[in-house]
VOPAGU-2260 file (C-alpha; in pm, 1 decimal, decimal comma):
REM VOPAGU-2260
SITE   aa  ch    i         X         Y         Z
SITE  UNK   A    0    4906,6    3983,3    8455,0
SITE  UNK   A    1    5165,8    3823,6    8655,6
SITE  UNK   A    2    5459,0    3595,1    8517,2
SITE  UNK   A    3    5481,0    3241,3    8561,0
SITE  UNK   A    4    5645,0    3124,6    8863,4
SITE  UNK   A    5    5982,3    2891,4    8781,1
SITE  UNK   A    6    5946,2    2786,1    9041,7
SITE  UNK   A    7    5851,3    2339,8    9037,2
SITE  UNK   A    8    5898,2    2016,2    9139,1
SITE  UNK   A    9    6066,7    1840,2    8930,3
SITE  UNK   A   10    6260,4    1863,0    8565,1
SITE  UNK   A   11    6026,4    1595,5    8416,6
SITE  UNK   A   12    5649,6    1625,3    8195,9
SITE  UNK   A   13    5387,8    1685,3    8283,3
SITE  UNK   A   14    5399,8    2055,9    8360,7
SITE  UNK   A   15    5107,6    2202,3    8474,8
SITE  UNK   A   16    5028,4    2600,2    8469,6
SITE  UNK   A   17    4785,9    2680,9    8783,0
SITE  UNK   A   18    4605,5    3065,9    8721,7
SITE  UNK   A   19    4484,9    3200,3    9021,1
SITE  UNK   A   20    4228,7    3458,3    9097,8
SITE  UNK   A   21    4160,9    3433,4    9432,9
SITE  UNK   A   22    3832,8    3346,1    9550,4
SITE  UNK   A   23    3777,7    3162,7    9899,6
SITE  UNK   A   24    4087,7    2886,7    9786,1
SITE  UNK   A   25    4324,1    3114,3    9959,9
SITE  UNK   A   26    4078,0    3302,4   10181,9
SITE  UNK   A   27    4119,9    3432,9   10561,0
SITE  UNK   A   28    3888,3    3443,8   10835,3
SITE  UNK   A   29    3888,5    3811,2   11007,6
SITE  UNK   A   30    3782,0    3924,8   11333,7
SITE  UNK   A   31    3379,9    3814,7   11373,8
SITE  UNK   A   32    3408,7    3509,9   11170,1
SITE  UNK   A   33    3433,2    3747,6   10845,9
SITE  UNK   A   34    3547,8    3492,9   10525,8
SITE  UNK   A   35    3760,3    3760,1   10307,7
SITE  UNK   A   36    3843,1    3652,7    9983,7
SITE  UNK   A   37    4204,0    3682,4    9819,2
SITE  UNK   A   38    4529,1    3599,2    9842,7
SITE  UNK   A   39    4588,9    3721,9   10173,1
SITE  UNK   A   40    4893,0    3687,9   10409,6
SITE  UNK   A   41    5113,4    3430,8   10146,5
SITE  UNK   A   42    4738,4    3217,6   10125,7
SITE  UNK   A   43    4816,4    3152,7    9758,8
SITE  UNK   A   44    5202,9    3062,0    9802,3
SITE  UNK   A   45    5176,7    2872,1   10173,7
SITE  UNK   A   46    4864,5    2657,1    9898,4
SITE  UNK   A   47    5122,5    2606,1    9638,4
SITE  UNK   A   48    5401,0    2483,3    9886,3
SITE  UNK   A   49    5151,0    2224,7   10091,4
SITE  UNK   A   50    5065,2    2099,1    9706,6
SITE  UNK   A   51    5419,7    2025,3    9597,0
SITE  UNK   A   52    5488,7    1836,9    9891,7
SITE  UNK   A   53    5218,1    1578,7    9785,2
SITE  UNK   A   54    5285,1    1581,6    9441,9
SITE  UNK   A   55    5398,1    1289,1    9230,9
SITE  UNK   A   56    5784,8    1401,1    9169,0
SITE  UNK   A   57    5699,2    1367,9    8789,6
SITE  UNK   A   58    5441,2    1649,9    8787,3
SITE  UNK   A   59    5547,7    1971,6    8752,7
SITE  UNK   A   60    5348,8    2263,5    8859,8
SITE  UNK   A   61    5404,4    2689,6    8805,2
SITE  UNK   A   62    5154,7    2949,0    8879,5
SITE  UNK   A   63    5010,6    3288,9    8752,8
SITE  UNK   A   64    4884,9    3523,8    8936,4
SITE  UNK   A   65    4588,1    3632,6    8677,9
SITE  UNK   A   66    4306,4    3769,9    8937,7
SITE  UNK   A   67    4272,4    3836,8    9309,2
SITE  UNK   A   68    3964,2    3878,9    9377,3
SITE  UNK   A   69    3583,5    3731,6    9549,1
SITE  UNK   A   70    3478,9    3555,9    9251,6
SITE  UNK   A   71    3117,4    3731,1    9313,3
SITE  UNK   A   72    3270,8    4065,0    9182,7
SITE  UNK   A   73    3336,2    3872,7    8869,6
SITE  UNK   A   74    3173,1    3979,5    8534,1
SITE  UNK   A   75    3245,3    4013,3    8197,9
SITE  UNK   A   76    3566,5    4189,8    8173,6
SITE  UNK   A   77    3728,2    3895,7    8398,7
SITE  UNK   A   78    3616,3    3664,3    8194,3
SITE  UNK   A   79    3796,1    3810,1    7915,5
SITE  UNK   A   80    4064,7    3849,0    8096,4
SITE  UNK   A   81    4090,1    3482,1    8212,1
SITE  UNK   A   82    3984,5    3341,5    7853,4
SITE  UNK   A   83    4329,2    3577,2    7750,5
SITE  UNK   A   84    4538,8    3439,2    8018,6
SITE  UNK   A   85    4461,9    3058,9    7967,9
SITE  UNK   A   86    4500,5    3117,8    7538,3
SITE  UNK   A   87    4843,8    3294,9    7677,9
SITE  UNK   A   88    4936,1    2990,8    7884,3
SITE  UNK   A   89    4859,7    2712,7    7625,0
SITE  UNK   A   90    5105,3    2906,2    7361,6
SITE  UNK   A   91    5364,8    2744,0    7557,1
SITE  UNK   A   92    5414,9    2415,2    7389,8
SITE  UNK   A   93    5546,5    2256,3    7700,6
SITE  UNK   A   94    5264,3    2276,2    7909,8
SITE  UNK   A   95    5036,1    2018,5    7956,3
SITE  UNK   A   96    4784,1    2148,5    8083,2
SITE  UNK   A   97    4630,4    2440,4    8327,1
SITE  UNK   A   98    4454,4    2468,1    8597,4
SITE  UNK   A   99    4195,8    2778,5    8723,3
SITE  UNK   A  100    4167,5    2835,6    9075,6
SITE  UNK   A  101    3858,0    3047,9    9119,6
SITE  UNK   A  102    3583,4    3189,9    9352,8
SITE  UNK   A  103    3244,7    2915,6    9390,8
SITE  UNK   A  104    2997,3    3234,2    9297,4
SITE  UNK   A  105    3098,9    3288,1    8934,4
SITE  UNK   A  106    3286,6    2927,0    8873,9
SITE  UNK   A  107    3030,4    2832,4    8612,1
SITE  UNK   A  108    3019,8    3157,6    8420,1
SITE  UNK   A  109    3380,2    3120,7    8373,8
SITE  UNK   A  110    3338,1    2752,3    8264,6
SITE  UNK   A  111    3155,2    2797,4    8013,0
SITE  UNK   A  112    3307,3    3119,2    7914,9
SITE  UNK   A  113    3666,0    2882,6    7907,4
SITE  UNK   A  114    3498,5    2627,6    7732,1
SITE  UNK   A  115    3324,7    2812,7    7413,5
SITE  UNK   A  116    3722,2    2893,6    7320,8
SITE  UNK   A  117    3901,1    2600,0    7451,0
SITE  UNK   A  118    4001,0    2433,8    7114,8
SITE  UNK   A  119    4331,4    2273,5    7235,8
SITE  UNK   A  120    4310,5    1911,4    7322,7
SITE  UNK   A  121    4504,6    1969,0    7644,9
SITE  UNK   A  122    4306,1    2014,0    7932,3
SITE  UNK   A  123    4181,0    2275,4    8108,8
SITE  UNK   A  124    4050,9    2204,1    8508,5
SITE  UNK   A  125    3863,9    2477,0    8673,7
SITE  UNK   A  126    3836,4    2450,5    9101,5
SITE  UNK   A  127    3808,1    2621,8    9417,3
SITE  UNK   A  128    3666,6    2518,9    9742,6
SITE  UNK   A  129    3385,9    2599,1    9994,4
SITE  UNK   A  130    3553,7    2692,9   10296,9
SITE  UNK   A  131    3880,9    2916,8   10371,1
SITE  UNK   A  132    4190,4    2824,1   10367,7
SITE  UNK   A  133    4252,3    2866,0   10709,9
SITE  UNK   A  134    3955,0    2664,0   10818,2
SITE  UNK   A  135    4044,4    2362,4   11051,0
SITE  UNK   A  136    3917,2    2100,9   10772,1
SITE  UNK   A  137    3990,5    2339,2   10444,0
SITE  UNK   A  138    3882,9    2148,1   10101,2
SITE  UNK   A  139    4064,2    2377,2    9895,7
SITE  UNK   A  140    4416,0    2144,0    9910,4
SITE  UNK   A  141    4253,8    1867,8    9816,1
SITE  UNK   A  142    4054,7    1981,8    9527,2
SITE  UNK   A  143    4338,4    2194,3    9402,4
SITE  UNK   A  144    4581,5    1855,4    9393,3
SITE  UNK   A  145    4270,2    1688,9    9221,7
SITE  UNK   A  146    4291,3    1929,6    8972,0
SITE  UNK   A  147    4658,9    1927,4    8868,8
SITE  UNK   A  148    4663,0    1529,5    8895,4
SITE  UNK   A  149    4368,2    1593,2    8643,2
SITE  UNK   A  150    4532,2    1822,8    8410,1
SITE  UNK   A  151    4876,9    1643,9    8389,4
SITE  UNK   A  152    4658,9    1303,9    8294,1
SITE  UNK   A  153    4680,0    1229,9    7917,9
SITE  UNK   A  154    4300,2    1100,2    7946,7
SITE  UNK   A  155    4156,0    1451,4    7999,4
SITE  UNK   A  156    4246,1    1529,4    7693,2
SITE  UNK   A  157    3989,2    1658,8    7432,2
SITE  UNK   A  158    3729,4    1702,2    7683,4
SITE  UNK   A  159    3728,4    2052,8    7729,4
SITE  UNK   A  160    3737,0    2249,6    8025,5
SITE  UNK   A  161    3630,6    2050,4    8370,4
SITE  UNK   A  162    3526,2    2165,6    8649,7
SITE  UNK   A  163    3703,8    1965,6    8972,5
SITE  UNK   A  164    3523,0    2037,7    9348,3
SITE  UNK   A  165    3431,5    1776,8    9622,5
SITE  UNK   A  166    3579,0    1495,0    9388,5
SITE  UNK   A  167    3316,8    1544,3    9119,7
SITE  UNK   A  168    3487,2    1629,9    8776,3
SITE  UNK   A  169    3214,3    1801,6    8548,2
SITE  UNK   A  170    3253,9    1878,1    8205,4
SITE  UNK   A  171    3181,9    2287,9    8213,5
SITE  UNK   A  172    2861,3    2321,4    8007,6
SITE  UNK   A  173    2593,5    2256,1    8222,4
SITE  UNK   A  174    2759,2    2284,9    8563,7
SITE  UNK   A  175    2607,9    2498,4    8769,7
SITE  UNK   A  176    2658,0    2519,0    9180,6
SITE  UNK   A  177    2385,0    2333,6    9408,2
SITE  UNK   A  178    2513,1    2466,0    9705,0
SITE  UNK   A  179    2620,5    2739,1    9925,8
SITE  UNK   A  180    2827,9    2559,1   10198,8
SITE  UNK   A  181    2892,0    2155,3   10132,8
SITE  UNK   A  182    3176,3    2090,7    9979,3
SITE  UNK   A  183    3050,6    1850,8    9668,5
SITE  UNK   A  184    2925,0    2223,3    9588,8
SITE  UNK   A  185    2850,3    2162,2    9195,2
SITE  UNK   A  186    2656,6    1934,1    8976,1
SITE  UNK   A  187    2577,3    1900,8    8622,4
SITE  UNK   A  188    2242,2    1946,5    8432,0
SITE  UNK   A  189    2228,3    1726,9    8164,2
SITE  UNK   A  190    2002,8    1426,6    7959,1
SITE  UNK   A  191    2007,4    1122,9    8175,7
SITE  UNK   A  192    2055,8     907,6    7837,6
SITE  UNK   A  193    2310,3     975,3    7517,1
SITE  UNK   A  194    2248,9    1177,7    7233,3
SITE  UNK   A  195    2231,9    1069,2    6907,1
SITE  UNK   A  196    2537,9    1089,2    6721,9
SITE  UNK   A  197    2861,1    1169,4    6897,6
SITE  UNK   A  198    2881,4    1037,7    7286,7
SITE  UNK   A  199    2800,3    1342,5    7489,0
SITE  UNK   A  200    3085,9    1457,9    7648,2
SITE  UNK   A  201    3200,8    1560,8    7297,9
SITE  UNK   A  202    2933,9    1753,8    7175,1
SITE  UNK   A  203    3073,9    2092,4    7281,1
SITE  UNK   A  204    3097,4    2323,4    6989,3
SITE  UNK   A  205    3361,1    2609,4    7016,2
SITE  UNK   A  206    3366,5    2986,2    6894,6
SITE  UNK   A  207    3504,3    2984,4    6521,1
SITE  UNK   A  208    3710,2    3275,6    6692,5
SITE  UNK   A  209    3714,2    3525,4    7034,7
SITE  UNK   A  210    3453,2    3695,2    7173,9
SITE  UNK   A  211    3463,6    3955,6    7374,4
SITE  UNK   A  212    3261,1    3999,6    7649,7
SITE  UNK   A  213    3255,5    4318,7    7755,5
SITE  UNK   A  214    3130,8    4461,8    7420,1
SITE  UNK   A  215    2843,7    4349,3    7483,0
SITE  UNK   A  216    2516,6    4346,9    7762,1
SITE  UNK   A  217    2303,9    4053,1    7836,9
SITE  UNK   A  218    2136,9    4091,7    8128,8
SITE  UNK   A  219    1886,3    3802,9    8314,8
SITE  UNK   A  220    1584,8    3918,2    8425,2
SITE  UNK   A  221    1384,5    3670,1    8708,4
SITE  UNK   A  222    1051,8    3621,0    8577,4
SITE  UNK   A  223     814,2    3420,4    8860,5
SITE  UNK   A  224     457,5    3419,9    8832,5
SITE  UNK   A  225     270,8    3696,5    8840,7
SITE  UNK   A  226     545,2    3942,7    8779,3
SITE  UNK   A  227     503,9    4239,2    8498,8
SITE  UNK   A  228     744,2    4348,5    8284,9
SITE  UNK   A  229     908,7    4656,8    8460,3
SITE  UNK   A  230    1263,9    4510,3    8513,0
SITE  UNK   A  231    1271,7    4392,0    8127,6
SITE  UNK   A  232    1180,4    4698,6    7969,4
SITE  UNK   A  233    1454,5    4914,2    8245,6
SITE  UNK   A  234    1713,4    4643,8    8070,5
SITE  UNK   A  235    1623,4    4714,9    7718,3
SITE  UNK   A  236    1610,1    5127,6    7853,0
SITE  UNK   A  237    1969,1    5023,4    8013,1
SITE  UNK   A  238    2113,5    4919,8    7613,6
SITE  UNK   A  239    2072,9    4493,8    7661,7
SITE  UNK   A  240    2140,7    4314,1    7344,1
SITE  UNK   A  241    2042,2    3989,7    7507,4
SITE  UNK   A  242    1803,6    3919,8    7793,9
SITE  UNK   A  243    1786,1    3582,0    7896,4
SITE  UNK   A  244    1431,4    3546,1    8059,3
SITE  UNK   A  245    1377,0    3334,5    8382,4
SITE  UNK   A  246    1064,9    3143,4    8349,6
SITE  UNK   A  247     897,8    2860,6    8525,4
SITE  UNK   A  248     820,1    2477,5    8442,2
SITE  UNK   A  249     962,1    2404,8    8115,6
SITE  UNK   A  250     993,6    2743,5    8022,4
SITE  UNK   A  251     684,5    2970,4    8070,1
SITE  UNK   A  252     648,6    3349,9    8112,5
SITE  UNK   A  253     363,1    3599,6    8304,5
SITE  UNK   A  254     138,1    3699,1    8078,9
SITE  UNK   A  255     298,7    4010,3    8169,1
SITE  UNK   A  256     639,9    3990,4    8051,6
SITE  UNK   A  257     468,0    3748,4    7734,7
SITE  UNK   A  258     317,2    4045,1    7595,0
SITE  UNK   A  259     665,8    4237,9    7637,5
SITE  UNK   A  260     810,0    3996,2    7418,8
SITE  UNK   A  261     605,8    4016,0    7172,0
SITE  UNK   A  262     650,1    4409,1    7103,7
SITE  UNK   A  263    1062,1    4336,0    7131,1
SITE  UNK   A  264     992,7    4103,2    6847,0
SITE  UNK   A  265     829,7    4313,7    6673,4
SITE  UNK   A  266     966,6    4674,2    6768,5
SITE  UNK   A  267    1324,0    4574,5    6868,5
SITE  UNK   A  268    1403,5    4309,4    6661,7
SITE  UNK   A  269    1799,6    4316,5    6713,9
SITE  UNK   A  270    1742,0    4230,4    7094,1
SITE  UNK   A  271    1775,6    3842,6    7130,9
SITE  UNK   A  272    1544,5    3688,1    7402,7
SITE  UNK   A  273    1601,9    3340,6    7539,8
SITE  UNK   A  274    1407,6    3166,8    7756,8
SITE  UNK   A  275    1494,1    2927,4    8055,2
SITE  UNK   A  276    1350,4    2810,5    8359,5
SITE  UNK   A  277    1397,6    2824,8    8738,1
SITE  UNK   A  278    1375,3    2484,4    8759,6
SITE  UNK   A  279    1709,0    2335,9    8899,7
SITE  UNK   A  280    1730,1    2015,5    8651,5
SITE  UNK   A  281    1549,0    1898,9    8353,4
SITE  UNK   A  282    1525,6    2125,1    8007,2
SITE  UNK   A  283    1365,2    2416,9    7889,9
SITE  UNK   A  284    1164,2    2342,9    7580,5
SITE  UNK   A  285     929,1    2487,2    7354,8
SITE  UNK   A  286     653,5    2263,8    7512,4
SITE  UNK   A  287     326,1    2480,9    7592,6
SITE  UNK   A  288      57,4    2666,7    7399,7
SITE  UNK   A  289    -136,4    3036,9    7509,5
SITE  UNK   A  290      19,7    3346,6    7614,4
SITE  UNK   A  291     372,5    3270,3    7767,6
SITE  UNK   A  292     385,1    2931,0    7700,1
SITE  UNK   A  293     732,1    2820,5    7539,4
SITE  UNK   A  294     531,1    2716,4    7222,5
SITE  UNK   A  295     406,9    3063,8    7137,1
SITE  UNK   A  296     752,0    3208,3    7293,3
SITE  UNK   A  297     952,3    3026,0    6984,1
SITE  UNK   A  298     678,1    3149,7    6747,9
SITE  UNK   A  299     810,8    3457,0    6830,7
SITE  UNK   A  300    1148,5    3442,1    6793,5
SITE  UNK   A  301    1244,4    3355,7    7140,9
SITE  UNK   A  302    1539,3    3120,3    7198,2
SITE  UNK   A  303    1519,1    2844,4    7445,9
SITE  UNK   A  304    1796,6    2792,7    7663,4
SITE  UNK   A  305    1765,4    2411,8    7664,6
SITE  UNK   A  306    1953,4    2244,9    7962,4
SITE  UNK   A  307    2198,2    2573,3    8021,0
SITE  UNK   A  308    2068,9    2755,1    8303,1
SITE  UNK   A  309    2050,9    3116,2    8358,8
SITE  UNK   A  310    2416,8    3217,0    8434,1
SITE  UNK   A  311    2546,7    3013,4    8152,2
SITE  UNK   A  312    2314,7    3099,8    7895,6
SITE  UNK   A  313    2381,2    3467,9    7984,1
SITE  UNK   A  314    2760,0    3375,4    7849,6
SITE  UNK   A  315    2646,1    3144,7    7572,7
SITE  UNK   A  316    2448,5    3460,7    7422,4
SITE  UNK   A  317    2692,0    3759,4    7520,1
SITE  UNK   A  318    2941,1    3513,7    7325,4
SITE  UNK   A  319    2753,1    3468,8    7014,1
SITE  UNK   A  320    2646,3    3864,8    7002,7
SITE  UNK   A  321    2986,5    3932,5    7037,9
SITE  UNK   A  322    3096,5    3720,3    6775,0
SITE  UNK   A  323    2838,1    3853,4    6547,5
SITE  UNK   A  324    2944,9    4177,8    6531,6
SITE  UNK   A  325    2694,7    4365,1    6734,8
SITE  UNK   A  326    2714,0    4728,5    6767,3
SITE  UNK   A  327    2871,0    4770,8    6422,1
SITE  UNK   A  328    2550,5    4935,3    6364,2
SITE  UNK   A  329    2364,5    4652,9    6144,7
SITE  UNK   A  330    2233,1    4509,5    6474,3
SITE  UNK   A  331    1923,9    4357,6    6365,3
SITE  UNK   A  332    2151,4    4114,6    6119,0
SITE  UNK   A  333    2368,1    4013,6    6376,6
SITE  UNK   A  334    2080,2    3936,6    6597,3
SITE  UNK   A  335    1900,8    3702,6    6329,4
SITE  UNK   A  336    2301,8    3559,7    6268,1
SITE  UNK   A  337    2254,3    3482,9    6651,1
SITE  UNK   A  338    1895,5    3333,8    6633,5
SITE  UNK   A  339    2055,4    3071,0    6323,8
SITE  UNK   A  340    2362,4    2974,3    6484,8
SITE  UNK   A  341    2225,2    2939,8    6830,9
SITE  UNK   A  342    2057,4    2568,8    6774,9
SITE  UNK   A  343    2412,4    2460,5    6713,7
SITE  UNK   A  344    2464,8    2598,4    7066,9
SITE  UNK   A  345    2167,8    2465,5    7201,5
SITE  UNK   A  346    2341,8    2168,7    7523,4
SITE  UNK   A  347    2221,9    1840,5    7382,3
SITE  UNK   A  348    1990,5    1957,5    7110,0
């Protein structure tokens, strides 16, 4: 991990950390019209010098060199790694807040990996941008200096980890991106009314400690109609602890991959199966009777992945596995310890 950069503009609070992992932020264009990802040729510290320029003089910014990488290579040993580095940042009483500048591919994985252990109150902003940043009209800049103005604000606080692209702030759980090239690349699945109880940017529940995410594999497995259930059983063969199931409508499986189900719940009970949909918005619920339906899916143990969608349910579950101890060889009770404490989980149950 690299050290922080003394490097600032000013003596005065706010001070705000910046983490960077490369990612198309500080990308080049090669020969052929080739985007590659990375800091490459001083990207990251020609970035850092156009953003102190604009700055207020009484925001401070540093930066960390954490990752530098295409955010699509990305899995669960950077996410521990950036979960580390931000807990490492905020031990520093004197900084106000942080901001990750990441790859689009895997932004939301890391969100919501960020957010389940985000207990501070000082926030955490999470960007990146669509095109390079040697593109005529680059939107990295911008959303970067949206970020830090974001981060240094005392309002952000106690809101978790936000997600800052195209001038859309997102709270992380939820966020998923919408598209591949505009630059308002993310939006947010969630209830179009509040929940009952607490308003709902608050109801985020954190980890009651750290997970780790490479212990443990949760793999999603695409489930359209009509398919069988080869590709679930080769990730059970390939040692998943979690398989988060891709269904349509509200949550529906082949009768294919239904019957599969059913002889993990009964056969392999210390695998944890959650179901979600391919549906872009809306929520996944345990609406529908017969064979596959999300009714008779729940009857059977199956979680349902509520408004999270794939990616981020993949974290939510590798989290909670992790935290339960699995692979301590009393798998089965860590998997039921899942099943109870995932409701509390559950976005906007």
């Amino acid at each position: 991990m690299g050290r922080v950069n003394s490097a600032q503009t000013s003596t005065d609070t706010p001070h705000v950390v910046i983490c960077t992992t490369g990612g198309t932020i500080t990308a080049s264009t090669a020969a052929g019209g080739v985007v590659v990802a990375g800091d490459s040729g001083g990207a990251t510290e020609s970035m850092l010098a156009q953003l102190r320029a604009v700055l207020p003089g009484s925001v401070r910014v540093s930066a960390r060199a954490v990752l530098d990488a295409d955010s699509s290579t990305f899995g669960p040993a950077e996410w521990d790694v950036l979960v580390d580095a931000v807990a490492d940042v905020l031990t520093d009483p004197g900084v106000s807040g942080v901001v990750v500048a990441h790859g689009t591919d895997s932004l939301e994985e890391t969100a919501i990996a960020l957010d389940l252990h985000h207990h501070d109150s000082r926030p955490v902003a999470i960007t990146g941008a669509q095109r390079p940043a040697d593109h005529p009209e680059p939107d990295g800049p911008a959303n970067l200096l949206d970020a830090v103005l974001l981060a240094a604000d005392p309002v952000s606080r106690d809101l978790g980890v936000l997600v800052v692209v195209g001038r859309a702030i997102l709270q992380a759980r939820g966020v998923r991106k919408w598209h591949t090239t505009e630059t308002v690349a993310f939006a947010r699945n969630a209830p179009d009314h509040p929940v009952e109880g607490l308003p709902a940017e608050l109801e985020r529940p954190t980890l009651s400690g750290r997970a780790r995410f490479s212990d443990v594999r949760v793999d999603v497995v695409a489930c359209p109609p009509g398919s069988d259930a080869v590709a679930l059983r080769a990730c059970v063969a390939a040692g998943a602890r979690g398989l988060v199931l891709e269904g349509s409508g509200s949550g529906n499986l082949p009768p294919l991959v239904a019957e599969a189900v059913a002889e993990l719940a009964d056969s392999r009970p210390d695998i944890v199966v959650a179901v979600g949909t391919r549906v872009p918005r809306g929520e996944a619920t345990a609406t529908y009777g017969g064979l596959g339906g999300g009714a008779e899916l729940a009857g059977r143990g199956a979680l349902s992945c509520g408004y999270l969608r794939s990616g981020q349910a993949r974290v939510l579950l590798a989290a909670l596995l992790s935290r339960a101890n699995a692979g301590t060889g009393a798998e089965a009770a860590a998997a039921d310890e899942v099943r109870r404490h995932w409701p509390r989980y559950h976005l906007y149950s």
